[in-house]
Backbone as CSV, one residue per row, in Angstrom:
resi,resn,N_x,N_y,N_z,CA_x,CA_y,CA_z,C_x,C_y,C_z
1,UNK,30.797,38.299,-194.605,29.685,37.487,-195.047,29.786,37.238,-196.549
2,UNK,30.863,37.247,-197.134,31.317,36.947,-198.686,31.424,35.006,-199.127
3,UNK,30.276,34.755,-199.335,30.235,33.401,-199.947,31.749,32.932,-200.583
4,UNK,31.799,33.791,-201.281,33.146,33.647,-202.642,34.502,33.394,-201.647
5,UNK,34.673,33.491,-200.689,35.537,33.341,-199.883,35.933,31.843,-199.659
6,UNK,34.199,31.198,-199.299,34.643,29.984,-198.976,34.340,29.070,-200.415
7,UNK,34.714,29.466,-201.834,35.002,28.807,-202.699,36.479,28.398,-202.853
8,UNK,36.410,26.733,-203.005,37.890,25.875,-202.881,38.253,25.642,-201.400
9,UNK,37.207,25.890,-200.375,37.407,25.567,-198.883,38.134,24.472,-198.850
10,UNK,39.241,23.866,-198.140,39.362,22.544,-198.381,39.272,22.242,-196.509
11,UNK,39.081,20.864,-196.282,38.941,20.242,-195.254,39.811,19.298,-195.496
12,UNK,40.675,18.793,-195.295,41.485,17.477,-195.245,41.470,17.418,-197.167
13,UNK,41.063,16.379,-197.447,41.060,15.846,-199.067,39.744,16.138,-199.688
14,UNK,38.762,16.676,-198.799,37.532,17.288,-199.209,37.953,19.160,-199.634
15,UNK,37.440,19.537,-200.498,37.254,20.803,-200.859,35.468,21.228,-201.341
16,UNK,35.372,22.344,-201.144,34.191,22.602,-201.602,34.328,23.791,-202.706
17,UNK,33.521,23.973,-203.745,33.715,24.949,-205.030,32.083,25.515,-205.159
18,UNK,32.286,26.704,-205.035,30.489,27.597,-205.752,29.877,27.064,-206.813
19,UNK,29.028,25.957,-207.010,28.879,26.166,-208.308,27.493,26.722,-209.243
20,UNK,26.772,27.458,-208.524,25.859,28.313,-208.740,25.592,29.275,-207.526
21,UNK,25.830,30.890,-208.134,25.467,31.676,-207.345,24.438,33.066,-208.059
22,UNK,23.228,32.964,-207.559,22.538,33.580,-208.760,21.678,34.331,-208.036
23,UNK,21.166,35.271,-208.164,20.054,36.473,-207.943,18.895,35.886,-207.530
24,UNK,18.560,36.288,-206.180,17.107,35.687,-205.296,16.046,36.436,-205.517
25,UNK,15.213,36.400,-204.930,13.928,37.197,-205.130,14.092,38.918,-204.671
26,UNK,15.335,39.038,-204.058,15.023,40.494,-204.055,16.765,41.092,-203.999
27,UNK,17.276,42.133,-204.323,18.567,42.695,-204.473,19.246,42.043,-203.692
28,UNK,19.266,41.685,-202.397,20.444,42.249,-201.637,20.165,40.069,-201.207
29,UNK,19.369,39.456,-201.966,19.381,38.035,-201.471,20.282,37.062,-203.259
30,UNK,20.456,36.117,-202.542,21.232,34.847,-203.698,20.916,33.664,-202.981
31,UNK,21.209,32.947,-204.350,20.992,31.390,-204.487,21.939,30.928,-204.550
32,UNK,22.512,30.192,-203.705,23.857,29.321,-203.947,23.821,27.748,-203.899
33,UNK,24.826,27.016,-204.629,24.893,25.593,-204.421,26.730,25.741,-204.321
34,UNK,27.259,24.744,-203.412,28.295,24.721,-203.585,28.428,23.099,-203.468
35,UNK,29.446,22.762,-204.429,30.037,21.153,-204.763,30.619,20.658,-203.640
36,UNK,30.577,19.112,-203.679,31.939,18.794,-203.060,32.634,17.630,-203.985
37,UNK,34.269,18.213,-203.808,35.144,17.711,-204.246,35.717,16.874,-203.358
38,UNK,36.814,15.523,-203.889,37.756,14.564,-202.902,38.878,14.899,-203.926
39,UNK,39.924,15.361,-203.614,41.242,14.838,-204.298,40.862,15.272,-205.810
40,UNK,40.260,16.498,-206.099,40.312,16.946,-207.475,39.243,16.279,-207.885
41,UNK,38.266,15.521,-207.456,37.226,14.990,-208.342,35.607,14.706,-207.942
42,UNK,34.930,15.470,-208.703,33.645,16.064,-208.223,32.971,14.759,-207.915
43,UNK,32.423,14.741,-206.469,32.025,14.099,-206.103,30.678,13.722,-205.586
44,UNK,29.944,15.619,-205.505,28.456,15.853,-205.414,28.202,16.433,-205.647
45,UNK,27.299,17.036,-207.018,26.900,18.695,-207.627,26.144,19.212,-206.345
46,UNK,25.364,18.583,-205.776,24.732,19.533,-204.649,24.277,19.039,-203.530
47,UNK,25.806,19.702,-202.751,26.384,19.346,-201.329,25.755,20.039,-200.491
48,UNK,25.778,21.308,-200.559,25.715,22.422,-199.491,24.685,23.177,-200.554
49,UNK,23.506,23.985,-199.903,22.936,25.009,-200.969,21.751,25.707,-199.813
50,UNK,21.395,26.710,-200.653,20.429,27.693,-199.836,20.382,29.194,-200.350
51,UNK,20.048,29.791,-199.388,20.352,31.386,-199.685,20.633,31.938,-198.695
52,UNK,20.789,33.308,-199.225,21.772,34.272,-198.555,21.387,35.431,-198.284
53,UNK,20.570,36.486,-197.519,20.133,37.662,-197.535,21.214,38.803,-196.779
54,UNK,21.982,39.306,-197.357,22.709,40.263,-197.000,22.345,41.881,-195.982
55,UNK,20.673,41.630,-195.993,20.475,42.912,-194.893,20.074,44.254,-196.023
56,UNK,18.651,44.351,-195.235,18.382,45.952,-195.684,18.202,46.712,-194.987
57,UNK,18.581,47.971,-194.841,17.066,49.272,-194.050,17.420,48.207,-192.320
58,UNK,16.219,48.101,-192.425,16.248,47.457,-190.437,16.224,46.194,-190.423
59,UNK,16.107,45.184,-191.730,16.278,43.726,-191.614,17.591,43.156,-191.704
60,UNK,17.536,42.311,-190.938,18.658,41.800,-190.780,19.543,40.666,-191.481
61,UNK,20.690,40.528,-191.930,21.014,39.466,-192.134,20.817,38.097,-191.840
62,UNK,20.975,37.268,-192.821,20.357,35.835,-192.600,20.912,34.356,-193.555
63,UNK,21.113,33.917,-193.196,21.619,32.386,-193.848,20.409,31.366,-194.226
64,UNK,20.080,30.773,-195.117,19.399,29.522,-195.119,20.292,28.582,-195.906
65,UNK,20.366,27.259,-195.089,21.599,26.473,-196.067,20.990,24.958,-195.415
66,UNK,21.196,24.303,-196.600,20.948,23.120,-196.749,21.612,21.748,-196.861
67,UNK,21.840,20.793,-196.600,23.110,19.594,-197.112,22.724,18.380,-197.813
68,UNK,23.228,17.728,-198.214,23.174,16.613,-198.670,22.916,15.024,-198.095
69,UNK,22.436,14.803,-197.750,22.348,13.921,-196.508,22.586,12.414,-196.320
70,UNK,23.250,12.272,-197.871,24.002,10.972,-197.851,25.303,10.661,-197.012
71,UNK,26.015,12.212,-197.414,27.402,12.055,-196.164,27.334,12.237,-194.945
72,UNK,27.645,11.713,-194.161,28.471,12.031,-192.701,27.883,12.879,-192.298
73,UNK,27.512,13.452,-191.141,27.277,14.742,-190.223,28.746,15.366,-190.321
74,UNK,29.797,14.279,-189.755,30.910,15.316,-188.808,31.223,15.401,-190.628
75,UNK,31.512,15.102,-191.581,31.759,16.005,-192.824,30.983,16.815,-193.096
76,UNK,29.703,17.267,-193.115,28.540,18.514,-193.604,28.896,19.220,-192.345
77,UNK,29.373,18.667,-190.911,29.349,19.597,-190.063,30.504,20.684,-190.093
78,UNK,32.075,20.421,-190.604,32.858,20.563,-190.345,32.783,21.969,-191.162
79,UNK,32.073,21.902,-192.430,31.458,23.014,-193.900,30.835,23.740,-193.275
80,UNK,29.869,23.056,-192.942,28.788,24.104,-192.433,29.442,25.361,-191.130
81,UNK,30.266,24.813,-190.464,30.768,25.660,-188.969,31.445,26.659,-190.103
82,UNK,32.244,26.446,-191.486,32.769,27.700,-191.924,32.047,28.746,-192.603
83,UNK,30.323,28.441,-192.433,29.317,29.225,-193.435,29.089,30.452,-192.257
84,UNK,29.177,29.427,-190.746,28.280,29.879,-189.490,29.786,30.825,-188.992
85,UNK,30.667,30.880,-189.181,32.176,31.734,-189.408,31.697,32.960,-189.599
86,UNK,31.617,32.955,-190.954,31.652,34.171,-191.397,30.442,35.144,-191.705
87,UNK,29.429,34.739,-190.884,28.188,35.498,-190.499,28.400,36.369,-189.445
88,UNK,27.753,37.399,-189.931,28.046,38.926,-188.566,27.322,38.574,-187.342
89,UNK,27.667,39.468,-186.664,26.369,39.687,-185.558,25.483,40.257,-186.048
90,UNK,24.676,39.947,-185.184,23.339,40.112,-185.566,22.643,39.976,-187.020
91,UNK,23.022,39.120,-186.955,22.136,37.688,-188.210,21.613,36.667,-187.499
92,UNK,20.947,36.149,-188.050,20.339,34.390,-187.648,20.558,33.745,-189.302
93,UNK,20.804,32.410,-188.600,21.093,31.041,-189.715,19.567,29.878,-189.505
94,UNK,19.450,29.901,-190.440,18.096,28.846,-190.570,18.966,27.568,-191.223
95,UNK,19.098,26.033,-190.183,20.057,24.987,-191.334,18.868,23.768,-191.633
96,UNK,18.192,23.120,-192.286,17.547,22.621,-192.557,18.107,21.185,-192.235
97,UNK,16.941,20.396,-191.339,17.605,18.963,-191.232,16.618,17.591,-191.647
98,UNK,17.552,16.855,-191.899,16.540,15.387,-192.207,15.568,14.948,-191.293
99,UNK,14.884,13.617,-192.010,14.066,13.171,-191.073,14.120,12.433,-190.263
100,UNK,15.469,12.357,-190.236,16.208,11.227,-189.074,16.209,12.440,-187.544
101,UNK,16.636,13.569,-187.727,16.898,14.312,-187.027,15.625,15.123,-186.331
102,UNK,14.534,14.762,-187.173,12.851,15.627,-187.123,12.818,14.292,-186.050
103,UNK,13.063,13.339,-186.278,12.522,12.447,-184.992,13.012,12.534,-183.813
104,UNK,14.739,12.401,-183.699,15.176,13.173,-182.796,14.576,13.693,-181.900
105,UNK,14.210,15.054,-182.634,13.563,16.429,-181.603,12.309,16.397,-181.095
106,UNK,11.786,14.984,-181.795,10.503,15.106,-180.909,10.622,14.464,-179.355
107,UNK,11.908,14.725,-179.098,12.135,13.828,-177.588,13.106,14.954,-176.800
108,UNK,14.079,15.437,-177.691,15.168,16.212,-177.531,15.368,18.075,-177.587
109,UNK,15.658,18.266,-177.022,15.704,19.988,-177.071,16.494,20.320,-178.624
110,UNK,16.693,21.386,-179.387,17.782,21.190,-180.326,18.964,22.010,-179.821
111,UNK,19.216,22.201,-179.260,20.791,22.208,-178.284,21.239,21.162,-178.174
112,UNK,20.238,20.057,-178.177,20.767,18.463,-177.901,21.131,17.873,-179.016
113,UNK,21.343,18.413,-180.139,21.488,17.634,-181.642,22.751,18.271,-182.106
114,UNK,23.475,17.529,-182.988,24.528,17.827,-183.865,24.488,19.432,-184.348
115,UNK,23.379,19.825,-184.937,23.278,21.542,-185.511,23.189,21.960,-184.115
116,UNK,22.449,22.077,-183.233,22.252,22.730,-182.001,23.734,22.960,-181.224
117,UNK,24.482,21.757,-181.379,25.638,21.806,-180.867,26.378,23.059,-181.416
118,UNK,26.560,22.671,-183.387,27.581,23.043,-183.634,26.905,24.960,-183.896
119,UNK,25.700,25.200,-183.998,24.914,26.901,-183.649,25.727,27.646,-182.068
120,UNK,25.355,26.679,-181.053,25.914,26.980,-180.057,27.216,27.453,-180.064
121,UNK,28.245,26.765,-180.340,29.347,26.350,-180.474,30.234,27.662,-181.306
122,UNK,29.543,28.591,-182.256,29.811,29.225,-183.070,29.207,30.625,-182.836
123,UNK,28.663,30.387,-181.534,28.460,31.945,-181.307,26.586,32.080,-181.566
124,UNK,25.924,31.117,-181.681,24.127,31.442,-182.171,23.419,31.041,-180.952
125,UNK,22.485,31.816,-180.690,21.821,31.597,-179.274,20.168,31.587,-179.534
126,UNK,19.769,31.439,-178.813,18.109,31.642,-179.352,17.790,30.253,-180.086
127,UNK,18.382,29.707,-179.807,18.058,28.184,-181.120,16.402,28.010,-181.250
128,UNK,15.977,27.502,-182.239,14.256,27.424,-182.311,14.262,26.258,-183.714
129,UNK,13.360,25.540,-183.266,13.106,24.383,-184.444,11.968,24.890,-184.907
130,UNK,11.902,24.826,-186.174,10.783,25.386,-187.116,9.592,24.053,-187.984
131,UNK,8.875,24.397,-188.126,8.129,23.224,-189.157,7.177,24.119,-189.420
132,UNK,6.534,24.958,-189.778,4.877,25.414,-190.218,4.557,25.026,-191.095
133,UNK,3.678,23.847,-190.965,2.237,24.193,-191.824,1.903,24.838,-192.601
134,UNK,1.924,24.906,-193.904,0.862,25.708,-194.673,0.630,25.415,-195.877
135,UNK,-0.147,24.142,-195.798,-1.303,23.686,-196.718,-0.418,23.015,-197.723
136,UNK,0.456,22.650,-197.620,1.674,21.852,-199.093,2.266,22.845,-199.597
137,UNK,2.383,24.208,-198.913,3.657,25.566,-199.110,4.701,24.986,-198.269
138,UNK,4.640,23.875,-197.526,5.618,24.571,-196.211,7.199,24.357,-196.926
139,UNK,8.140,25.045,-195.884,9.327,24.437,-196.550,9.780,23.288,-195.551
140,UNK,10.958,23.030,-195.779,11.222,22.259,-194.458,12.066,22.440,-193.000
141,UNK,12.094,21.130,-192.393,12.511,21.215,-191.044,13.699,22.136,-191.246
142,UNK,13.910,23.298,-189.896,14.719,23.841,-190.346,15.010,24.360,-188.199
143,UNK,16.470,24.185,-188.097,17.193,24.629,-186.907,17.503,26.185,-187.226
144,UNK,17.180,27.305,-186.288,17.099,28.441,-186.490,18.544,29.041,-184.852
145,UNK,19.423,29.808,-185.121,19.709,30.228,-184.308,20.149,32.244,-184.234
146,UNK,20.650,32.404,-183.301,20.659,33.999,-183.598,22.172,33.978,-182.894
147,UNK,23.032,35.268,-183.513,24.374,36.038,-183.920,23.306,37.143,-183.132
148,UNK,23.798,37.117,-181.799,23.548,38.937,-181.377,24.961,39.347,-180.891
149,UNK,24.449,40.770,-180.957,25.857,41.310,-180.351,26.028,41.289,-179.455
């Protein structure tokens, strides 16, 4: 579950680089943004980003990660399957999606969507679409799946 791993990921002529990784609200969590590069040349300060809770005591590991939503699915998808890699068992990934995709699901299961696919696909079960409410706190739409053993 080492972020730093997938700094300089490359995909074809796409690469991705860390370019902020910084101390969350509590020890064992971080803030990350990672770039994307084409052919050596920065092409989006913030591609991929979220946080990271590494697990305490009886809580469990956990992903929250975010994309950019000007590019492509099958390009954010192809990144994202190497975040959903290297997560243990028994973690869950929270991936946050647009509002193209919030409409989607109001018809569709999220097994039936691009993240649902690619959660499935990678070993996450339990899938659950999230939205709560709370008063202009909320965060956003977010696809939830679970890494059991």
């Amino acid at each position: 579950m080492d972020l730093l791993k997938l700094h300089n990921y490359q995909i074809g002529d796409y690469f991705i680089k860390l370019w902020k990784f910084e101390k969350g609200r509590f020890k064992e969590e971080r803030n990350f943004v990672f770039s994307l590069y084409k052919n050596d040349e920065l092409i989006e300060k913030w591609f991929l980003y979220g946080k990271i809770f590494y697990g305490r005591d009886y809580y469990r590991p956990w992903l929250e990660i975010g994309y950019n939503d000007k590019y492509s699915y099958e390009l954010i998808e192809k990144f994202l399957r190497a975040f959903l890699e290297i997560m243990p068992e028994n973690s869950h990934v929270m991936i946050e999606y647009d509002f193209k995709m919030y409409k989607l699901l109001l018809h569709e299961k999220p097994e039936n969507t691009w993240i649902g696919k690619l959660l499935l696909e990678c070993g996450f079960k339990n899938l659950k679409n999230w939205y709560i409410p709370e008063g202009y706190k909320e965060g956003s739409y977010k696809l939830q799946g679970e890494k059991l053993c």
